[in-house]
PDB file of N, CA, C and O in Angstrom, chain B, residues numbered from 101:
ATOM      1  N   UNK B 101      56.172   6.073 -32.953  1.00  0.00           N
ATOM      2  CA  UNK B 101      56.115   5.071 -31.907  1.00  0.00           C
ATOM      3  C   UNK B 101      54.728   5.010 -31.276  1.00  0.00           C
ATOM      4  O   UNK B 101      54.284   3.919 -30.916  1.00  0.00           O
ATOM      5  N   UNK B 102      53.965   6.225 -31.113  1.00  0.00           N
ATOM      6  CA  UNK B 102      52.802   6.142 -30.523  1.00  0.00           C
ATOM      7  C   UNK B 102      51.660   5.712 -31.439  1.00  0.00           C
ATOM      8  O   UNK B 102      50.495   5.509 -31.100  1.00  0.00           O
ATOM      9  N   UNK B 103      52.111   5.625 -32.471  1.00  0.00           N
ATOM     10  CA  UNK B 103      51.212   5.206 -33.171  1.00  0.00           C
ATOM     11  C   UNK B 103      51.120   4.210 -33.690  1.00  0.00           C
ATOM     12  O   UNK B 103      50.087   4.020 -34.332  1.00  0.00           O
ATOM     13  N   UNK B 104      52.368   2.917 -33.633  1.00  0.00           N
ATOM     14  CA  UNK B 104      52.375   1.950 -33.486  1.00  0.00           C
ATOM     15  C   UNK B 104      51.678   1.325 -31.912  1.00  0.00           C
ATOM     16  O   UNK B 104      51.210   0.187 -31.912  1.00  0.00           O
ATOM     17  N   UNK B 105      51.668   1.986 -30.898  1.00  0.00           N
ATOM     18  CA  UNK B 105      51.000   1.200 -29.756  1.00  0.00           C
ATOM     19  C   UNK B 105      49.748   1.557 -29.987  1.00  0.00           C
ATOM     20  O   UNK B 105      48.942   0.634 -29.881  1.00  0.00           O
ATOM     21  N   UNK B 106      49.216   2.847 -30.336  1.00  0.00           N
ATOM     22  CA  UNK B 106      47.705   2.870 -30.734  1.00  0.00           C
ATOM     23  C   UNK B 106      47.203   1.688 -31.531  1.00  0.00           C
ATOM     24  O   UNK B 106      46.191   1.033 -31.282  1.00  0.00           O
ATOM     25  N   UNK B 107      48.094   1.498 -32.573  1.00  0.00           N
ATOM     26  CA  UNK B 107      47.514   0.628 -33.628  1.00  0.00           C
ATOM     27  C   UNK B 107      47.115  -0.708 -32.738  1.00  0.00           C
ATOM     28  O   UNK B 107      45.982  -1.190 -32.726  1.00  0.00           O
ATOM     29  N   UNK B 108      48.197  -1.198 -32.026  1.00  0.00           N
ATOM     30  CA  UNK B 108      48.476  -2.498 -31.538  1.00  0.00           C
ATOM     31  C   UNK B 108      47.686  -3.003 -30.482  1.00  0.00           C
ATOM     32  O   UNK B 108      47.547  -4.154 -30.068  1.00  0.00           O
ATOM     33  N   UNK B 109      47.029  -1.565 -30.002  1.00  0.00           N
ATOM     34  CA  UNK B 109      45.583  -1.535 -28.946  1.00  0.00           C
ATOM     35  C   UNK B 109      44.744  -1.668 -29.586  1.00  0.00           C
ATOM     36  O   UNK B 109      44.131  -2.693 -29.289  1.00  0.00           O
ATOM     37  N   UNK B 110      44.132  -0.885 -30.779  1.00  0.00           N
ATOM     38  CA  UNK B 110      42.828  -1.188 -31.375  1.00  0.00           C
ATOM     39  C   UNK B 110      42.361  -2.291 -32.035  1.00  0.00           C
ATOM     40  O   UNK B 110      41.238  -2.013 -32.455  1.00  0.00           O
ATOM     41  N   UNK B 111      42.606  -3.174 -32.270  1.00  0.00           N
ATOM     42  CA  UNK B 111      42.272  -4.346 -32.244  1.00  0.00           C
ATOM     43  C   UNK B 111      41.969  -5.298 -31.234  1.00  0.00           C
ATOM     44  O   UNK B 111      41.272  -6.247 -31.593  1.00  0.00           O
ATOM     45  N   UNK B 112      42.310  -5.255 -30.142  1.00  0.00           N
ATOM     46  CA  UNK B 112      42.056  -5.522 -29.213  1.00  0.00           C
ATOM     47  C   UNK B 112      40.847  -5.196 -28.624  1.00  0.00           C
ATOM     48  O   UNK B 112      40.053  -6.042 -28.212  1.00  0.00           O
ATOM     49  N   UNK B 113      40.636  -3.693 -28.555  1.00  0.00           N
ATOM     50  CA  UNK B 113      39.708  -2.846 -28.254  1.00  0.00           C
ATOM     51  C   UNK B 113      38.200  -2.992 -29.349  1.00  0.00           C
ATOM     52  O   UNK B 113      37.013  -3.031 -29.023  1.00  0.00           O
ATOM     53  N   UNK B 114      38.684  -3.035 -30.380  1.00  0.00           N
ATOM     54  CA  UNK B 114      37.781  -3.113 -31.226  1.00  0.00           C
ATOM     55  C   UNK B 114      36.690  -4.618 -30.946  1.00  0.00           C
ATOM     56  O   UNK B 114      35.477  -4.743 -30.775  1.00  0.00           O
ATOM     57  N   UNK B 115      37.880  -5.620 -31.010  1.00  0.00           N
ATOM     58  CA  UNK B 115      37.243  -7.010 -30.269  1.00  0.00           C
ATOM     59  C   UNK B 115      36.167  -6.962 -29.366  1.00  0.00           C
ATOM     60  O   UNK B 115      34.949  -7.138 -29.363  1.00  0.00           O
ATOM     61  N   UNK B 116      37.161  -6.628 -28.532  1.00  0.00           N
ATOM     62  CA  UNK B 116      36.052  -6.617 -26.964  1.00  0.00           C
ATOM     63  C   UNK B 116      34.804  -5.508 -27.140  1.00  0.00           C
ATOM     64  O   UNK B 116      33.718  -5.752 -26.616  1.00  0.00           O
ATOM     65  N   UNK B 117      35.005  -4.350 -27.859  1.00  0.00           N
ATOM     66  CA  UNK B 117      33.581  -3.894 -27.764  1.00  0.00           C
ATOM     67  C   UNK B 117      32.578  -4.757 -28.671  1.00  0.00           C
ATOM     68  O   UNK B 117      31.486  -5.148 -28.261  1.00  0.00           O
ATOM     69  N   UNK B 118      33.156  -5.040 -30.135  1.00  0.00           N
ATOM     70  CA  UNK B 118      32.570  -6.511 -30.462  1.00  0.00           C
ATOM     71  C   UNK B 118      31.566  -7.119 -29.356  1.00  0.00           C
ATOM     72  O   UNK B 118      30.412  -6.970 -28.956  1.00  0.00           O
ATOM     73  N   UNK B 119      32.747  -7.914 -29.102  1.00  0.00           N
ATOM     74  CA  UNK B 119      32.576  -8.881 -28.314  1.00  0.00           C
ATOM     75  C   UNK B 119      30.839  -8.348 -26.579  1.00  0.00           C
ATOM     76  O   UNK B 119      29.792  -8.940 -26.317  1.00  0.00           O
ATOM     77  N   UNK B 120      31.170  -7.686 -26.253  1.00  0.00           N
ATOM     78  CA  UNK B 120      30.040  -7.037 -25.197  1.00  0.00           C
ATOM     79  C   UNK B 120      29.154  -6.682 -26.037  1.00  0.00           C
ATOM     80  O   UNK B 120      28.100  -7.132 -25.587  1.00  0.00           O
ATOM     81  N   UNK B 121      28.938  -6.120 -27.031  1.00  0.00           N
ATOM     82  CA  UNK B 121      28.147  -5.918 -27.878  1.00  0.00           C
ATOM     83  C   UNK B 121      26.746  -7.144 -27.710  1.00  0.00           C
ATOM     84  O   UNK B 121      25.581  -7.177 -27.316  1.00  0.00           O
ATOM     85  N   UNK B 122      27.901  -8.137 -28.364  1.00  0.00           N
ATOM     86  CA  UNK B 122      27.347  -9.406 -28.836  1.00  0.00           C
ATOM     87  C   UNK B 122      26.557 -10.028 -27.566  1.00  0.00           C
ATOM     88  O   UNK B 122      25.436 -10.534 -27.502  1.00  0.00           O
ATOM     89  N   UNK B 123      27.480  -9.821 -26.645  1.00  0.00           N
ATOM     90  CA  UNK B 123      27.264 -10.589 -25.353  1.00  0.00           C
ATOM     91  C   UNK B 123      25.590  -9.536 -24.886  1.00  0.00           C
ATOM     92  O   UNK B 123      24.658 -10.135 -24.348  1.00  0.00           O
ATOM     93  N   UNK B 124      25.506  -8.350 -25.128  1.00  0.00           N
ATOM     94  CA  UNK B 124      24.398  -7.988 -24.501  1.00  0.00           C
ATOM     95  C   UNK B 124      23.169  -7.973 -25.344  1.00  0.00           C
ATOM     96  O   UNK B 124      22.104  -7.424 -25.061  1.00  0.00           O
ATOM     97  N   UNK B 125      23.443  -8.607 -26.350  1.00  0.00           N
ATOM     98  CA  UNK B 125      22.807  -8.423 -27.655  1.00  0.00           C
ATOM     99  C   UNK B 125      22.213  -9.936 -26.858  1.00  0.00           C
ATOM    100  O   UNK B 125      21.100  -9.550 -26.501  1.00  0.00           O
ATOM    101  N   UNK B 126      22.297 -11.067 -26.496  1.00  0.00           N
ATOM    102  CA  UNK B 126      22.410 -12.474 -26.395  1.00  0.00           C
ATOM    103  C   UNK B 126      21.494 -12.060 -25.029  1.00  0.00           C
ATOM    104  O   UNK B 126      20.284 -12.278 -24.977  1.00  0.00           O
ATOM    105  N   UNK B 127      22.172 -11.503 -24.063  1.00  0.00           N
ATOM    106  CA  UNK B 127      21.508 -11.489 -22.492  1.00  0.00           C
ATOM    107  C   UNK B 127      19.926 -10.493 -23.277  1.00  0.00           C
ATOM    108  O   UNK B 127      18.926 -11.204 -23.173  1.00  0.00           O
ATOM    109  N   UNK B 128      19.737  -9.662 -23.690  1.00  0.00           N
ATOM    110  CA  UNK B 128      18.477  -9.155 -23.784  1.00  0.00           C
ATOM    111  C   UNK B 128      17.643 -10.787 -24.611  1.00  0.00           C
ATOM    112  O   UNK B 128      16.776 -11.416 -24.004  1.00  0.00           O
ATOM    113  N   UNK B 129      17.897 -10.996 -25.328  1.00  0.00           N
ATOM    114  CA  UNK B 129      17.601 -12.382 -26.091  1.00  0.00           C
ATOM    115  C   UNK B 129      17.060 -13.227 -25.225  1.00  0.00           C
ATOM    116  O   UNK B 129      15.898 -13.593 -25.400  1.00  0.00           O
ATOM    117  N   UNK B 130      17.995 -13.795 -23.873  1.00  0.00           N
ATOM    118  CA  UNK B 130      17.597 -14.816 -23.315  1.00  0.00           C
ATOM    119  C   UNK B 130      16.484 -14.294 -22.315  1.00  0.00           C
ATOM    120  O   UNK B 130      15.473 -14.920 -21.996  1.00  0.00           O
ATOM    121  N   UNK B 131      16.878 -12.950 -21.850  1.00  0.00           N
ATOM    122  CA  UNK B 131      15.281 -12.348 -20.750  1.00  0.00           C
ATOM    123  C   UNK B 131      14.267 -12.711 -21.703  1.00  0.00           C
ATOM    124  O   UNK B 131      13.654 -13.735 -21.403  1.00  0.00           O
ATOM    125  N   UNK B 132      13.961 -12.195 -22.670  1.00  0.00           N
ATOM    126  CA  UNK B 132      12.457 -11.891 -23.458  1.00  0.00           C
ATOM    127  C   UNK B 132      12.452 -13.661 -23.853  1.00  0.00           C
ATOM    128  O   UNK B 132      11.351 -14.065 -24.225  1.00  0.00           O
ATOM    129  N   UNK B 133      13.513 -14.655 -23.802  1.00  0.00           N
ATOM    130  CA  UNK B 133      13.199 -15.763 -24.103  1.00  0.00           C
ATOM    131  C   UNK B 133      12.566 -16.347 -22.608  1.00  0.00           C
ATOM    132  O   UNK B 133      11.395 -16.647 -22.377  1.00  0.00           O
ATOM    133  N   UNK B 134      13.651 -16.397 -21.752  1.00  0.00           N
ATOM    134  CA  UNK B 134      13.244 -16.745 -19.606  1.00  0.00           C
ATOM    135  C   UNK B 134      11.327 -16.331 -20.161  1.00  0.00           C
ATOM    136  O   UNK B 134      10.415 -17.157 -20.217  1.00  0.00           O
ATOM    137  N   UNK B 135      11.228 -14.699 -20.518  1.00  0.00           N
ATOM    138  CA  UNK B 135      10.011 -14.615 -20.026  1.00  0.00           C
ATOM    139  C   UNK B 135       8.693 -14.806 -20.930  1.00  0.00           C
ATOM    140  O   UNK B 135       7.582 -14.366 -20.634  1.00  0.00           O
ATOM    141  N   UNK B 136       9.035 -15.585 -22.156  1.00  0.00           N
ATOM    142  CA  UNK B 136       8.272 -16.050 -23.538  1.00  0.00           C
ATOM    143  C   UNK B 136       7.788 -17.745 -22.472  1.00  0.00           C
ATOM    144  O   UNK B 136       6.681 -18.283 -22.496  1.00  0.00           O
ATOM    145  N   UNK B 137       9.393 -18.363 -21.404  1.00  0.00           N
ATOM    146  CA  UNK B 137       8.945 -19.332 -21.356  1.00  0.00           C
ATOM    147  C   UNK B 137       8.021 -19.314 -19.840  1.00  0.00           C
ATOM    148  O   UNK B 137       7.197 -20.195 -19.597  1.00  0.00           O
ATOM    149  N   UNK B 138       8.238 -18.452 -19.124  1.00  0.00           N
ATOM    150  CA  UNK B 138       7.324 -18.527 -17.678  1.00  0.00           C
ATOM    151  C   UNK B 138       5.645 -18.284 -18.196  1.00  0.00           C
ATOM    152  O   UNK B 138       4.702 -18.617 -17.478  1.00  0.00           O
ATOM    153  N   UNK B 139       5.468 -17.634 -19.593  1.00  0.00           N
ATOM    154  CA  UNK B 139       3.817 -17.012 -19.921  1.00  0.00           C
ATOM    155  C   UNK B 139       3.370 -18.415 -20.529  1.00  0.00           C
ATOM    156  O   UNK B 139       2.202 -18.804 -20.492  1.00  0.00           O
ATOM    157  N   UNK B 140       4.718 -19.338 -21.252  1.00  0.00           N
ATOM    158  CA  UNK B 140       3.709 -20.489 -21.402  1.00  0.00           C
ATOM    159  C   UNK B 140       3.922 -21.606 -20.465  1.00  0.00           C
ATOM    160  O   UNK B 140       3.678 -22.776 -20.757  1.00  0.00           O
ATOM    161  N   UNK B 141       4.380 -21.212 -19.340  1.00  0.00           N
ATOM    162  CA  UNK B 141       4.425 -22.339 -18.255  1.00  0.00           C
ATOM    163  C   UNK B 141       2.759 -21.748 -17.782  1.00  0.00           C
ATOM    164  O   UNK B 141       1.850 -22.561 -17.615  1.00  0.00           O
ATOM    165  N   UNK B 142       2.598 -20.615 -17.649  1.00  0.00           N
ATOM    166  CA  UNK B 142       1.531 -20.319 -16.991  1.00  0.00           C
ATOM    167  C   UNK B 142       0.433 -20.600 -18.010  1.00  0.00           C
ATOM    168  O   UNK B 142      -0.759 -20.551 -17.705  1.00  0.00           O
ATOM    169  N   UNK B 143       0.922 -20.927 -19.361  1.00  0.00           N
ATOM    170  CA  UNK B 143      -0.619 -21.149 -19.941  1.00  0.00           C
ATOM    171  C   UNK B 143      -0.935 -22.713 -19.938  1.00  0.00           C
ATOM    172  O   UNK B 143      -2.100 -23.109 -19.982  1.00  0.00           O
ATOM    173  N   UNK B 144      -0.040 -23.429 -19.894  1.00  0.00           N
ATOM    174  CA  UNK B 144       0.129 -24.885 -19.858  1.00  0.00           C
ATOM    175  C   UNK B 144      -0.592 -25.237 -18.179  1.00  0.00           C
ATOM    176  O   UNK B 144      -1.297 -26.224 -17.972  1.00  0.00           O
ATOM    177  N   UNK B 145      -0.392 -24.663 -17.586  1.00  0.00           N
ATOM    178  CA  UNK B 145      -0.506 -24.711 -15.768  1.00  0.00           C
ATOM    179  C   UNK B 145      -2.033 -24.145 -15.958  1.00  0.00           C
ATOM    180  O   UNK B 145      -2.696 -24.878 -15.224  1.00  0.00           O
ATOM    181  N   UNK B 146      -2.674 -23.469 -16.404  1.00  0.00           N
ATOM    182  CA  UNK B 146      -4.083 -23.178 -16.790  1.00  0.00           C
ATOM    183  C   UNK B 146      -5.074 -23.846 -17.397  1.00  0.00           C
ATOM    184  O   UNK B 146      -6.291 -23.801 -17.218  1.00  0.00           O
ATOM    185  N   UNK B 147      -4.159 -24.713 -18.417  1.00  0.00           N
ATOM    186  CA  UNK B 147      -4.709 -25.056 -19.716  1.00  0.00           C
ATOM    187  C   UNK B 147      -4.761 -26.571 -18.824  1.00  0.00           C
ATOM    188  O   UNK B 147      -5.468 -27.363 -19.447  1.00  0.00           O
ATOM    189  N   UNK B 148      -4.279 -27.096 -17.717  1.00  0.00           N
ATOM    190  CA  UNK B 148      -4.682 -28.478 -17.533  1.00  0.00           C
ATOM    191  C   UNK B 148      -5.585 -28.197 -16.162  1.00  0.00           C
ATOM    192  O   UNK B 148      -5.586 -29.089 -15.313  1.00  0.00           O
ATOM    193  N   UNK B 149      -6.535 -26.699 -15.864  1.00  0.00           N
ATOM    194  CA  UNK B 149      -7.497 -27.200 -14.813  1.00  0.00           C
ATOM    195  C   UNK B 149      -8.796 -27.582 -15.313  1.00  0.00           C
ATOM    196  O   UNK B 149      -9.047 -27.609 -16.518  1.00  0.00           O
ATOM    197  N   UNK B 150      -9.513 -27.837 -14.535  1.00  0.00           N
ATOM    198  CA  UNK B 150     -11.236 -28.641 -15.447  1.00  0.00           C
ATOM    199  C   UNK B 150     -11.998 -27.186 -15.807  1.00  0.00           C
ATOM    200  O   UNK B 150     -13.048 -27.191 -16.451  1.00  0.00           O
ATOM    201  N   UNK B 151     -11.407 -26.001 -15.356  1.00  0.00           N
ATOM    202  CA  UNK B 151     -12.240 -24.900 -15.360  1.00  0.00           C
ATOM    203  C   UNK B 151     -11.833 -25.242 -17.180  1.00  0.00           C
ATOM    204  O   UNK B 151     -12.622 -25.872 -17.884  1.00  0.00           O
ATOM    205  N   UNK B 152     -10.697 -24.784 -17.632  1.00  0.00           N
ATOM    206  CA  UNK B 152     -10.024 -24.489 -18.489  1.00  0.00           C
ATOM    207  C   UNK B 152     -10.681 -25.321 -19.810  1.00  0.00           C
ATOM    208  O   UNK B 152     -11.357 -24.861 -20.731  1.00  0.00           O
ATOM    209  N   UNK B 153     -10.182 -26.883 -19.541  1.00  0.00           N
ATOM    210  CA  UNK B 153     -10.568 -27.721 -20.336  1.00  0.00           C
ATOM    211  C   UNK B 153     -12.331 -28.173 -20.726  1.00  0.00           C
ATOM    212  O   UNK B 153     -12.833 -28.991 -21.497  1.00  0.00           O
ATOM    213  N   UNK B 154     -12.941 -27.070 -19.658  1.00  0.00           N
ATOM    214  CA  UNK B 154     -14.492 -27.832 -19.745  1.00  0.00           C
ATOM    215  C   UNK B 154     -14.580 -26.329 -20.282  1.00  0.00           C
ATOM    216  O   UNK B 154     -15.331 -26.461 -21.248  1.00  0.00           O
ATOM    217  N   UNK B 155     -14.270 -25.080 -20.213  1.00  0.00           N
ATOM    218  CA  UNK B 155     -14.546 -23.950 -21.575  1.00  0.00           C
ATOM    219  C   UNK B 155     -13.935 -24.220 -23.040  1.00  0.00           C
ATOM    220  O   UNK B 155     -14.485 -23.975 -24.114  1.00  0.00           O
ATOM    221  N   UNK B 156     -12.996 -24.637 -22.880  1.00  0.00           N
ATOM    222  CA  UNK B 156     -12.718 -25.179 -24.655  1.00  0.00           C
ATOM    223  C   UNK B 156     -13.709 -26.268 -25.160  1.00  0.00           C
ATOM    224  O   UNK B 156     -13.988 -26.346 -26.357  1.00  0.00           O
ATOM    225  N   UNK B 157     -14.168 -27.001 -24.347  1.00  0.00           N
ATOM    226  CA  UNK B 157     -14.879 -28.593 -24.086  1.00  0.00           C
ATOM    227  C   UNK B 157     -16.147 -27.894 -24.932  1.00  0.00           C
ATOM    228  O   UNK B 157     -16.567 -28.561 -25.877  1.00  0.00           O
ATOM    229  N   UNK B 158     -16.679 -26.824 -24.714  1.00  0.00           N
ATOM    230  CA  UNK B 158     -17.702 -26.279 -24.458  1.00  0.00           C
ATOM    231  C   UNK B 158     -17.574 -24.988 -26.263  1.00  0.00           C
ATOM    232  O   UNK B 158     -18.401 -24.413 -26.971  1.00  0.00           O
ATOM    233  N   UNK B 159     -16.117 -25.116 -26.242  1.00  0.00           N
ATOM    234  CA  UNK B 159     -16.233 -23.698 -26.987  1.00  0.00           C
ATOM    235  C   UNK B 159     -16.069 -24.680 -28.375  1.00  0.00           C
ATOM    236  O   UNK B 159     -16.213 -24.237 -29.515  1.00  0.00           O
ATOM    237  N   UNK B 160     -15.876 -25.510 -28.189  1.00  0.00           N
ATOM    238  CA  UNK B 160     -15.912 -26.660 -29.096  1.00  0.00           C
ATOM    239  C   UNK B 160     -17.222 -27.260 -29.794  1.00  0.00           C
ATOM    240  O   UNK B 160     -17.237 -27.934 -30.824  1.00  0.00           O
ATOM    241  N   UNK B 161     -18.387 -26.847 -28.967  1.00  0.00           N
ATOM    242  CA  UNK B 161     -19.205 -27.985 -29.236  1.00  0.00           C
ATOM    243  C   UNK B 161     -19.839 -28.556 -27.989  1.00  0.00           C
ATOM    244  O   UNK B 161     -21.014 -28.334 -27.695  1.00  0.00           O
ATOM    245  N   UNK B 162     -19.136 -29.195 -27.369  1.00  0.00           N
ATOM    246  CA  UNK B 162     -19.451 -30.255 -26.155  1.00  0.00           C
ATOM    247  C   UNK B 162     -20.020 -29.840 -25.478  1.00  0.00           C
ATOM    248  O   UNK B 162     -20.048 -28.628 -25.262  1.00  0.00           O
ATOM    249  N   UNK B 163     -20.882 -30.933 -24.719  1.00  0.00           N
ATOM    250  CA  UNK B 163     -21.928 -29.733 -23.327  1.00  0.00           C
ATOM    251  C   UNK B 163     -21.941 -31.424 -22.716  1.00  0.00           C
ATOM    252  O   UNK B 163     -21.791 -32.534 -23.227  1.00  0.00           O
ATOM    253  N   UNK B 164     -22.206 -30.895 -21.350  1.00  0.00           N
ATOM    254  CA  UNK B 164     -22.418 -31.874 -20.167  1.00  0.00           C
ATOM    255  C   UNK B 164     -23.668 -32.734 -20.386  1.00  0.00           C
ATOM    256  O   UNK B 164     -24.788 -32.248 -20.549  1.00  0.00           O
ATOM    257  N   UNK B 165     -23.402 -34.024 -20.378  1.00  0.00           N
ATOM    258  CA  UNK B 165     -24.800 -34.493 -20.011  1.00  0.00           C
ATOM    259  C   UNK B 165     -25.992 -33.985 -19.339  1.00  0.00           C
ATOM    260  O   UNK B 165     -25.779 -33.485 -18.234  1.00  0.00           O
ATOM    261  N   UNK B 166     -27.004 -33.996 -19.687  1.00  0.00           N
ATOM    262  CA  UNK B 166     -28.248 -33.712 -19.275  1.00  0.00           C
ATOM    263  C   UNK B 166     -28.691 -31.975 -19.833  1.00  0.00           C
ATOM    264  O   UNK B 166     -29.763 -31.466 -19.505  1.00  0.00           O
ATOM    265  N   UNK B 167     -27.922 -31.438 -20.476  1.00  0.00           N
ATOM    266  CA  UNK B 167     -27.626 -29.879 -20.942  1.00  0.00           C
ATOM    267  C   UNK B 167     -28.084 -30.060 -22.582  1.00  0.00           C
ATOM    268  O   UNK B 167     -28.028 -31.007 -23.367  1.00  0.00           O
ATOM    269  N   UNK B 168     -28.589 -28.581 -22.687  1.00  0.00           N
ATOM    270  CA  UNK B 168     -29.323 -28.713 -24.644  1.00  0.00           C
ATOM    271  C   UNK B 168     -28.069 -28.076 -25.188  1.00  0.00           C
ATOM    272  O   UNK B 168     -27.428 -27.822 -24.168  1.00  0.00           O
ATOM    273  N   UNK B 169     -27.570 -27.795 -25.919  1.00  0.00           N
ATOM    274  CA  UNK B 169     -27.016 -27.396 -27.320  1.00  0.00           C
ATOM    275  C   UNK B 169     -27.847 -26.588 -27.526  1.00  0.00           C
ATOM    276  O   UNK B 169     -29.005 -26.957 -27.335  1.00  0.00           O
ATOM    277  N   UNK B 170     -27.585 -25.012 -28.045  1.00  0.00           N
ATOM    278  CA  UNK B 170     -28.428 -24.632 -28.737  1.00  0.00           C
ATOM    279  C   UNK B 170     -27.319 -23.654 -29.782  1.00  0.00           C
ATOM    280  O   UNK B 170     -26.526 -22.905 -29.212  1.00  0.00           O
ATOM    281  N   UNK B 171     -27.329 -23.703 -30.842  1.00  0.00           N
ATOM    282  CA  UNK B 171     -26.671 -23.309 -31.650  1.00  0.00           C
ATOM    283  C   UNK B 171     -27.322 -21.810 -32.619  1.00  0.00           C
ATOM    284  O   UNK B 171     -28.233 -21.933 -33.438  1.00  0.00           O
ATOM    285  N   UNK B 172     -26.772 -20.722 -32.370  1.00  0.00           N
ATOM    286  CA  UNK B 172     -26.888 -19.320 -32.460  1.00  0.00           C
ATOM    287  C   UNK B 172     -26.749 -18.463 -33.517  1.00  0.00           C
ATOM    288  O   UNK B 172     -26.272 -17.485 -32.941  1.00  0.00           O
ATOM    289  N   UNK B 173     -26.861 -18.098 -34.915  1.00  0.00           N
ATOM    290  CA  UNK B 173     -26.762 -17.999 -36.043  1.00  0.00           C
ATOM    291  C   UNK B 173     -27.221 -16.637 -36.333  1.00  0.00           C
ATOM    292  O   UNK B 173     -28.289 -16.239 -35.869  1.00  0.00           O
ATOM    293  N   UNK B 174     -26.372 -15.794 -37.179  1.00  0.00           N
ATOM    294  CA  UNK B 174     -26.560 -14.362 -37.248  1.00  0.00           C
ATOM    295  C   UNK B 174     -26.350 -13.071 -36.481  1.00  0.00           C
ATOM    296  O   UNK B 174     -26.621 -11.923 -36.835  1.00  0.00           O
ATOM    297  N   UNK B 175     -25.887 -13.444 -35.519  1.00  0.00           N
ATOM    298  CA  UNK B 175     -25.071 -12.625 -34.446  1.00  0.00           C
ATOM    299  C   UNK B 175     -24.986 -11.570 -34.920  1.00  0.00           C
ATOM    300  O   UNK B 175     -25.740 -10.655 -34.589  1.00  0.00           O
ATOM    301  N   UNK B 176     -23.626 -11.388 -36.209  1.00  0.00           N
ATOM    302  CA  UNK B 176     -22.994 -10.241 -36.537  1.00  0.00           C
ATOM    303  C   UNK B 176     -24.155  -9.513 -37.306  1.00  0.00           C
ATOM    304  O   UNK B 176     -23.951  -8.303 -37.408  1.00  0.00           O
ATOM    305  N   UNK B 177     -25.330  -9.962 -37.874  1.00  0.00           N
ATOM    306  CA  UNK B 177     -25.878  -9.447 -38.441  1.00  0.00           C
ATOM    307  C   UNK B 177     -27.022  -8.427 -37.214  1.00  0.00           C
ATOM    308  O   UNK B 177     -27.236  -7.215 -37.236  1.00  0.00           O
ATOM    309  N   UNK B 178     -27.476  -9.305 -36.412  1.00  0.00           N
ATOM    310  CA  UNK B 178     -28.200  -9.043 -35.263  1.00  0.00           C
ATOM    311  C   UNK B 178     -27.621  -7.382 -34.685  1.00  0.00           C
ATOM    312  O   UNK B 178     -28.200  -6.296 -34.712  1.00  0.00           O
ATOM    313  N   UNK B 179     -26.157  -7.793 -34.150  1.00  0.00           N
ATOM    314  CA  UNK B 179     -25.561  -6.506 -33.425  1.00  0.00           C
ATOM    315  C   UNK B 179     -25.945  -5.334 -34.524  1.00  0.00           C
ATOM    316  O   UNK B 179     -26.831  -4.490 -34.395  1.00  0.00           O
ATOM    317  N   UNK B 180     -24.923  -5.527 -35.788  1.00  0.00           N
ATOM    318  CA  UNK B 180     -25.970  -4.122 -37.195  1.00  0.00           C
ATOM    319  C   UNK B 180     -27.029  -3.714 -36.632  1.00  0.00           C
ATOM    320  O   UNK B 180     -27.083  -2.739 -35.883  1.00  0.00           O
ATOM    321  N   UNK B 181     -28.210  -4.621 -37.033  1.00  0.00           N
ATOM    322  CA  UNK B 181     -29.176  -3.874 -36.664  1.00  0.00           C
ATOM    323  C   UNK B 181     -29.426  -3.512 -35.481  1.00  0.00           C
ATOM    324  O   UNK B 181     -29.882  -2.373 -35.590  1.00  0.00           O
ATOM    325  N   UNK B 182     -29.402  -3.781 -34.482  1.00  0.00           N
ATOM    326  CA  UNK B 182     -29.114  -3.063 -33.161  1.00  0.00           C
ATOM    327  C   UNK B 182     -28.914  -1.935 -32.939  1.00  0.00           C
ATOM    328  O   UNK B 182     -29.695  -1.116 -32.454  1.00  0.00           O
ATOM    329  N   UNK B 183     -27.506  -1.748 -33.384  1.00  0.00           N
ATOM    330  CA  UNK B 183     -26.490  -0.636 -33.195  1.00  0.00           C
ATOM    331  C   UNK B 183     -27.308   0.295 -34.071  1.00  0.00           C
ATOM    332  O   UNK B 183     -27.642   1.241 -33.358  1.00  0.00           O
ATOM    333  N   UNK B 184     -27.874   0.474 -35.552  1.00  0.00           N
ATOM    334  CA  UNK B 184     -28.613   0.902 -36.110  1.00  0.00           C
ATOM    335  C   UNK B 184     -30.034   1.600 -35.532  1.00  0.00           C
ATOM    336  O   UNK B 184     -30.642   2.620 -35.858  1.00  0.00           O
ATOM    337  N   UNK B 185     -30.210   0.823 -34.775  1.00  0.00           N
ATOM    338  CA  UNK B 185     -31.668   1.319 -33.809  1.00  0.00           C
ATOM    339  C   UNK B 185     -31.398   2.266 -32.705  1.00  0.00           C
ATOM    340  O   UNK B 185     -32.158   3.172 -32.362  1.00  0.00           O
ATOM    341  N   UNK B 186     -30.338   2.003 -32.216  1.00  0.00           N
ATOM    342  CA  UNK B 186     -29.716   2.791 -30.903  1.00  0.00           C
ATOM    343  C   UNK B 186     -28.840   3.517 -31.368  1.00  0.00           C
ATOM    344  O   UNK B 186     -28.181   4.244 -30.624  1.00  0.00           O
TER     345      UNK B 186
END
């Protein structure tokens, strides 16, 4: 007899730990999702001030009227020897 009500519980039991399982499996999911979406609210909220858009403007290419361009070539080679000397 008792082992017919055991039986007739574990399924039940088995469910529901299932079931919370799943459910906390979902709630960790949606935090790291909540906080995937507040880092790109904050990059979107960055990404439209003039500071923002006139360094890409810039990292692009572009320069303000009345400003030279001067374009920089060999860098990585430059630092070598550098670092080599020092």
């Amino acid at each position: 007899m008792l082992g017919v009500v055991g039986f007739l519980y574990w399924h039940p039991i088995a469910t529901y730990v299932e079931t919370r399982q799943n459910l906390d499996r979902r709630e960790r999911e949606v935090a790291l999702l909540q906080t995937e979406r507040a880092l790109l609210e904050q990059r979107l909220e960055q990404s439209a001030s003039l500071e923002t858009l006139a360094r890409e403007a810039r990292r692009t290419g572009l320069v303000r009227r009345g400003e030279q361009l001067f374009i920089v070539k060999g860098i990585p080679a430059w630092r070598r020897a550098w670092a080599a000397e020092h």
